[in-house]
Each structure stands twice: as C-alpha cells, then as structure tokens.
N, C-alpha and C positions, 0 to 999 in steps of 0.2 A: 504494500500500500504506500503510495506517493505522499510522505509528510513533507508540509516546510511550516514550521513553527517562529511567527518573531516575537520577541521579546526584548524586556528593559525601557522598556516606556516609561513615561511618569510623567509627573508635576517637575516642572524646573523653573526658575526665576530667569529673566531676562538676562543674557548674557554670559547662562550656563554650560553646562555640556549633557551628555548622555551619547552612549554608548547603545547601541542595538545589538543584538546578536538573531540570526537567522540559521535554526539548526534544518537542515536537508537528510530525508531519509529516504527509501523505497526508490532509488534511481540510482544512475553513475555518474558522482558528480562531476566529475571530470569531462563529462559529455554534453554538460550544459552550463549555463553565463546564470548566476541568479542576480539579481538588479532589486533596488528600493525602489518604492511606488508610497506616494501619500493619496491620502483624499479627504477635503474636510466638505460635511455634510452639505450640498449642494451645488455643488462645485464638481468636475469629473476630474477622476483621477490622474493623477502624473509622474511623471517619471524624477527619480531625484538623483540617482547616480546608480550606473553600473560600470563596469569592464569586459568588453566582449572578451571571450575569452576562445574566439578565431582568431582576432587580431589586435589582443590586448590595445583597444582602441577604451577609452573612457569617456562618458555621454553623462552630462551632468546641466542640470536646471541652473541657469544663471544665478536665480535666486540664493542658490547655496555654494555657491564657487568661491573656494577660498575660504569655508567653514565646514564644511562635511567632506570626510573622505571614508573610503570602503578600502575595506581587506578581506581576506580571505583564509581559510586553514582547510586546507583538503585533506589534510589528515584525519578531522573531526569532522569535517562536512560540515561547516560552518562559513556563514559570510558575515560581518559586520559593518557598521555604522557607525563610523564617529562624527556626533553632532557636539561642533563650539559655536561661542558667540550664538547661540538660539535665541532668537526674535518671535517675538508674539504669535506673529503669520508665519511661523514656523511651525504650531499648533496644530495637528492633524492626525489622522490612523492613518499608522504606517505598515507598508506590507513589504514582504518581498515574493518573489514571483520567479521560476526560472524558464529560458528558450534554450531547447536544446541546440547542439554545434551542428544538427542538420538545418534548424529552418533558419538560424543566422546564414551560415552558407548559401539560402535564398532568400536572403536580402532581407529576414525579420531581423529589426535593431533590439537589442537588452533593454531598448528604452523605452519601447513604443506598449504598452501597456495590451494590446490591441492579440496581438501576436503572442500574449505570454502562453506557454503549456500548464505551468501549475501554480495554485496558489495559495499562501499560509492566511491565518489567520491574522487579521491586524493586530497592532499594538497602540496604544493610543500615550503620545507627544502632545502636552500643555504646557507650554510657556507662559506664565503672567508676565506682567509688568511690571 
C-alpha cells in the first residue's frame, strides 16, 4: 500500500522556522521526485518546492525562495522541508505528493500539482503575527 505521510506542522510566530518531514512507503523511492504542495482553504493548491530527480532541476514558488529548502534521505524514504523567516501567508496544509521518473520523463514537472501519482495527508502551517 502507497503511504506518504507529512508531518511537523504547527503554530509558529512570524519569523520562525519549522521543519516538515515527509515519510514515503509502498513504492521505490528512488523511482520517483516527491515535491511540497500547500493549499489554504479557497484558494487551489501549489506547488512550493521540489527536485526533479531526472535532472536534479529544482522548481520553487517565488514566494519562498531564499527561505524554504528541501532535502532528502533515501535511506529512510524521507523528504523534508525546511521553512525560515515564515510569514503569515505562509499559513497553509501542506502536502507532499510524489511523480514517478516515468511521467517526468514525459514532461510531468514535480511541481505541477496536476500530474502528481500519490498523495499524503496534509499537515497544517500557522504563522501568526
């Protein structure tokens, strides 16, 4: 069975951090790019950062450039999230989501929400003020 679980959400004050962890199970992870996605209620969801991992290219939301980056441990089948400097409208349920290295291969991005194969449960990111 296809898990992706994320985790490490919470309540933060403006200007904080928090750490995501994304554990992947029931697949080979090596065979696929898993990527972050938010969505806050009303709004459609987005892509916030991945790394293809065809062509270790990295596809990242303006909005978080230069305060969120992603890593990776293939040993544990995990992907993470480090969010700094988190701003209010940074506020959201966060998912992550993986495409496997076939349908990159035709031409689906890590980033396009659209194209993903599977998906964890969110985690929900509060920023106050």
């Amino acid at each position: 069975e296809v898990q992706l679980q994320a985790s490490g959400g919470g309540l933060v004050q403006r200007g904080g951090s928090l750490r995501l962890s994304c554990t992947a199970s029931g697949f080979t992870f090596d065979e696929y790019t898993i990527g972050w996605f938010r969505q806050v209620p009303g709004k459609e969801r987005e892509g916030v950062l991945c790394t293809s991992s065809v062509d270790d290219i990295t596809y990242s939301a303006d909005s978080v450039k230069g305060r969120f980056t992603i890593s990776s441990d293939s040993a544990k089948n995990m992907v993470y999230l480090q969010m700094n400097s988190l701003k209010p409208e940074d506020t959201a349920v966060y998912y992550c989501a993986a495409v496997s290295r076939r349908k990159q291969g035709m031409g689906v991005l890590c980033f396009d929400y659209i194209g993903m194969d599977y998906w964890g449960k969110g985690t929900l990111v509060t920023v106050s003020s």
